[in-house]
N, C-alpha and C positions, 0 to 999 in steps of 0.2 A: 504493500500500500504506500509506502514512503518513497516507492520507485514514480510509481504512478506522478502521485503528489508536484515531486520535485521534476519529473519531464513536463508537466503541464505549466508550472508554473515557468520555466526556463522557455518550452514553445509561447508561452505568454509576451515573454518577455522578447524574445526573439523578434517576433512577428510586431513589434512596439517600436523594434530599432530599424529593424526594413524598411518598416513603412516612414520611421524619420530619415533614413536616409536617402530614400525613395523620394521625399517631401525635399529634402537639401539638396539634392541632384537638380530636382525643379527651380529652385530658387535661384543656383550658381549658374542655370544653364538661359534664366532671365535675364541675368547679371548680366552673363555675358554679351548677352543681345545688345541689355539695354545699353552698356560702357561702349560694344566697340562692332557691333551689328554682327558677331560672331554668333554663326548657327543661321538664323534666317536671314543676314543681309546677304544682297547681292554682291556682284563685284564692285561697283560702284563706292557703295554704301561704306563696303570697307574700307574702299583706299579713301573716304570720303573722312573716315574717321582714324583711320592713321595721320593723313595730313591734317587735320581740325586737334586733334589734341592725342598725342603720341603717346603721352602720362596714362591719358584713361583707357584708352586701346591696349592698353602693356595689363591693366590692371583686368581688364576684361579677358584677355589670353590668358592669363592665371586662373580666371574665373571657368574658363573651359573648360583646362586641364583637370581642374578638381574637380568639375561636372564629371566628366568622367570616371574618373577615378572611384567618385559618391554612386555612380549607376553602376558599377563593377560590383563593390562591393553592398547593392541592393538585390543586384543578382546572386551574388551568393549566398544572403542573408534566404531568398527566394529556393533558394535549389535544398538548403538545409532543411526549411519547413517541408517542399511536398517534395521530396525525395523517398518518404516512404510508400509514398504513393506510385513510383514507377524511378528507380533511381537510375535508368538506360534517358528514360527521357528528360528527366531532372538534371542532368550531365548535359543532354543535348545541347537545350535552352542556355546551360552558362558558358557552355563555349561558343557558339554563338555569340552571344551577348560579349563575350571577351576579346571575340576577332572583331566585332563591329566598333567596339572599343579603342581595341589597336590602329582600326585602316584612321578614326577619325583622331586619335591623336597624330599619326603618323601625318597627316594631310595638314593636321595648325602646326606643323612644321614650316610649313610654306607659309603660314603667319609671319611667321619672323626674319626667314629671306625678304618679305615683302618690307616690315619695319625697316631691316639694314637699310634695301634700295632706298626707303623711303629719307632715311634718318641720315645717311651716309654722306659721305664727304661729295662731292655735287664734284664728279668727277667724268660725270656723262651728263648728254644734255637732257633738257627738263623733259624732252620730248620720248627721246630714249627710255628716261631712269621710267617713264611713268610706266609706258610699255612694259617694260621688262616686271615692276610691280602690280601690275593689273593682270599678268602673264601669271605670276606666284599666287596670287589671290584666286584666280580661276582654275590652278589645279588645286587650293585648296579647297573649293568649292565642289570640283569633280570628286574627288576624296570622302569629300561629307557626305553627296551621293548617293557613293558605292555602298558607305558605310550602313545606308537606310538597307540594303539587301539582307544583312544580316540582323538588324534591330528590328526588321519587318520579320522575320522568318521566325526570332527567339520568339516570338509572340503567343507561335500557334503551340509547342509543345506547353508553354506556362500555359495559355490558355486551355489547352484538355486536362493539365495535372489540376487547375484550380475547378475545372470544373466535374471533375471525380475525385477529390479530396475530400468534398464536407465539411472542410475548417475552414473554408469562404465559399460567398454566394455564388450561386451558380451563375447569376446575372453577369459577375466582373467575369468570368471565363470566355463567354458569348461576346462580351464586350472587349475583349483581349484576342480572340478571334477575328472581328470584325477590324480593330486597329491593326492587325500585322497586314489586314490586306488592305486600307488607307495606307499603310509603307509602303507598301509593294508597287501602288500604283503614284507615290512619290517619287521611288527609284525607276518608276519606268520615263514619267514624265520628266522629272531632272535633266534625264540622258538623252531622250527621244525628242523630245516636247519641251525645251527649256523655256520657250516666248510663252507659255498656258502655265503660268503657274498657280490659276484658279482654281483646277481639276481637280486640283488635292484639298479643297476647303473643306468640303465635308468630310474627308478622314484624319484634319485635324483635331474638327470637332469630338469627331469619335473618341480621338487618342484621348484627350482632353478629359472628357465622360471615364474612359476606360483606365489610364494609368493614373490619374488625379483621384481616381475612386478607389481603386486599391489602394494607393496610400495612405488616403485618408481612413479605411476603412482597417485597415493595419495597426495605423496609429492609436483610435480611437477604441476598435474593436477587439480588436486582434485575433487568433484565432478562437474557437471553440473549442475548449479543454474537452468535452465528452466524446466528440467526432475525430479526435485523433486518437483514441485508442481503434476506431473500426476503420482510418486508414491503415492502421498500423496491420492490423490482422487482415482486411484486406489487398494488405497489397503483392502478395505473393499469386493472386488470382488476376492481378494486372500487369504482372509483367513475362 
């Protein structure tokens, strides 16, 4: 019984830190937009905000990096709770979630090549340096992307583990379905379709409903202490 006890109260707890770091992931991934248009700005917009104030743009690129870093470690805070529930596909979703991590830190890479041109010793002309930083800025753009391929795809195994778990609602699973394929069809439009960047309004919305709900629902809720002894024993029938 004191086993019992202390896994529930620890998946409690668990599922309390997810969903805050789940919620700080959101907030640093604002940040970033709001400081230095990192994440939804365009190419523009960037180099719009490197030359306007170099200081907050710097600060906003820190902001990303941790964004990052906060959604790693959501997903694995994710993969610990419903891993009993199917731990082939509980594995799936965080590697996933950790290459899609990778390509987009790899990509604000080319953040900073853009800073140097931007910041550097005026050694090319004004016309060139821009070029060549509007150049670094669009493959960081391409990169962010790519990166949607794989944060679209972790969606769908989280989304069946949550919704054959029973320690959250079956709603957010349906709704974490629905969001990997608003990804999907981000990363098609990005690449194919970059002038229509309309096409994806409604599956931000979605995402919106879908990861702002889990979190919050994480936070607030957490899981269901009674419903994780019957994924526990069911999950030998699901894998």
């Amino acid at each position: 019984m004191s086993f019992e006890i202390t896994d529930r109260v620890s998946s409690a707890t668990l599922a309390r830190m997810t969903g805050g770091l789940y919620l700080a992931f959101m907030v640093a991934s604002v940040l970033a937009n709001a400081l230095g248009h990192i994440g939804l700005g365009d190419a523009q917009q960037i180099y719009g905000s490197i030359t306007a104030d170099l200081g907050s743009f710097r600060l906003g690129l820190v902001a990303a990096f941790v964004s990052s870093f906060l959604f790693l470690m959501a997903a694995w805070g994710l993969f610990v709770l419903l891993r009993p529930v199917n731990r082939e596909l509980a594995l799936l979703f965080l590697l996933l979630n950790a290459v899609g991590v990778a390509i987009q830190c790899a990509s604000q890479l080319q953040l900073v090549s853009a800073m140097l041109l931007a910041g550097g010793p005026q050694t090319l002309s004004a016309t060139y340096g821009e070029t060549l930083t509007l150049a670094a800025i669009s493959t960081y753009r391409t990169g962010f992307v790519i990166a949607q391929l794989f944060y679209g795809t972790w969606l769908f195994p989280l989304g069946y583990l949550v919704l054959k778990s029973r320690i959250l609602p079956r709603i957010l699973g349906i709704l974490l379905f629905l969001d990997g394929l608003g990804e999907m069809i981000w990363f098609v439009q990005g690449l194919l379709l970059p002038d229509h960047p309309g096409i994806t309004t409604p599956g931000t919305v979605v995402s919106l409903l879908a990861e702002v709900g889990l979190a919050l629902w994480l936070v607030i809720r957490g899981v269901k202490p009674t419903a994780r002894a019957t994924a526990l024993t069911g999950s030998g029938a699901l894998r």
